[in-house]
C-alpha positions in Angstrom: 113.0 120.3 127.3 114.4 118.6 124.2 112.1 118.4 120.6 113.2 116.5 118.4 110.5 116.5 115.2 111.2 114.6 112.2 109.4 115.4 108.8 109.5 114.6 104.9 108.2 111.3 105.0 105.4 109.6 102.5 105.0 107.1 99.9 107.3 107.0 97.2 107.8 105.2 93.9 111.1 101.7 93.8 113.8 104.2 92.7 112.6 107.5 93.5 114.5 109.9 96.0 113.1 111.0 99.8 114.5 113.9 101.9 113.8 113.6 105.9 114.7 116.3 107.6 115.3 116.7 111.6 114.5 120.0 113.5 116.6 119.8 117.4 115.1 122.4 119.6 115.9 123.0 123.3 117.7 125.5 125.8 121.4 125.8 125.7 121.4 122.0 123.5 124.2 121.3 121.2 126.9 119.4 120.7 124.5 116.5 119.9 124.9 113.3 117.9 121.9 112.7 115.5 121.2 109.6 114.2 118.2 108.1 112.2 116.7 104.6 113.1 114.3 103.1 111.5 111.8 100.1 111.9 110.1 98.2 109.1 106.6 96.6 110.3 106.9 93.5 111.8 110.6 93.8 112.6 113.2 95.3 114.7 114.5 99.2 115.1 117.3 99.3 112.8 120.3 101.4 113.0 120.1 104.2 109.5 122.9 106.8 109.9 124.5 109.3 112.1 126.5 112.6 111.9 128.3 114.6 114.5 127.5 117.9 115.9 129.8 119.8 113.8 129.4 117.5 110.9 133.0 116.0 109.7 132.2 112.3 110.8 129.5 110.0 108.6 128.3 106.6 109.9 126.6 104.6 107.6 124.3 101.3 107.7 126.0 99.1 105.1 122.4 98.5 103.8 122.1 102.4 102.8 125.6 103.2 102.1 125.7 104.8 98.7 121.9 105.5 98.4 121.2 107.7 101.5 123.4 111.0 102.6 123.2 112.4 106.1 123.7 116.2 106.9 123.3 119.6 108.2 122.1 122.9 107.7 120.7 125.7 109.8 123.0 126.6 112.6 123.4 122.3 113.2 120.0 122.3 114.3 118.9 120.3 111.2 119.9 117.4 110.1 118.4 115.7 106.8 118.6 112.2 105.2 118.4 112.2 101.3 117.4 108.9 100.5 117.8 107.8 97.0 117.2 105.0 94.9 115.0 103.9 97.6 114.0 100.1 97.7 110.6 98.2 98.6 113.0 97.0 101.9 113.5 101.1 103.1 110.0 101.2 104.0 109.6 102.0 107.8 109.3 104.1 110.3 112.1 106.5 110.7 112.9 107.9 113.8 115.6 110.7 114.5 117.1 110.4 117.7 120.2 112.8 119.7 122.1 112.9 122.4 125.3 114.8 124.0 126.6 111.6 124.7 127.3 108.5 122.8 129.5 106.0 122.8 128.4 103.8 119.7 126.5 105.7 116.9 124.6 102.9 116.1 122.9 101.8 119.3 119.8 103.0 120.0 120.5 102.7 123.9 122.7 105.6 123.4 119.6 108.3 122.7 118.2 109.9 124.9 116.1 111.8 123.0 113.7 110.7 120.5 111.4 111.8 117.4 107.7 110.2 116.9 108.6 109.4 114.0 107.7 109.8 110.0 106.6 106.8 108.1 108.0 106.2 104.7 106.4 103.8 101.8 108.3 102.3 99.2 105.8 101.0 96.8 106.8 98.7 93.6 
């Protein structure tokens, strides 16, 4: 009932900028959270950003903070990660993830409802 499809990912240059982008589809579904995770190979699902449904509160990973900016466009029902300056270490699999309810922003336990994902190479 719920799509969540992530897109904008490839290989990029150290440095260079990346925009993701997030596309929520479903009947009568807002007032979502969406956050991005994102999982390096070999290690664990790491916790990106987030931004509320209408947009006024930012949460940030401390590791992106300053490089990346989270937002929204088209009636709320994007949401889109500009990554810049990007770093060998941002490579990963992102995921987008929402959900109506959440308690922590940052915990992935809190989605319900998950992308497949868009994989993102940061070559030196």
């Amino acid at each position: 009932q719920v799509q969540v499809v992530e897109s904008g990912g490839g290989t990029v240059q150290v440095g260079g900028p990346l925009r993701l982008a997030c596309t929520v589809s479903g009947p009568t579904f807002t007032n979502y959270v969406t956050a991005w995770f994102r999982q390096p190979p070999g290690l664990e699902r790491e916790f990106v950003a987030a931004i509320s449904w209408s947009g006024h509160a930012t949460f940030y990973a401390e590791s992106v903070k300053d490089r990346f900016a989270i937002s929204k466009d088209n009636g709320k029902t994007t949401v889109f990660l500009q990554m810049d300056n990007l770093k060998p270490e941002d490579t990963g699999v992102y995921y987008c993830a929402v959900d109506q309810v959440v308690a922590e922003a940052s915990f992935a336990d809190e989605y319900a409802y998950w992308g497949q994902g868009t994989q993102v190479t940061v070559s030196a």
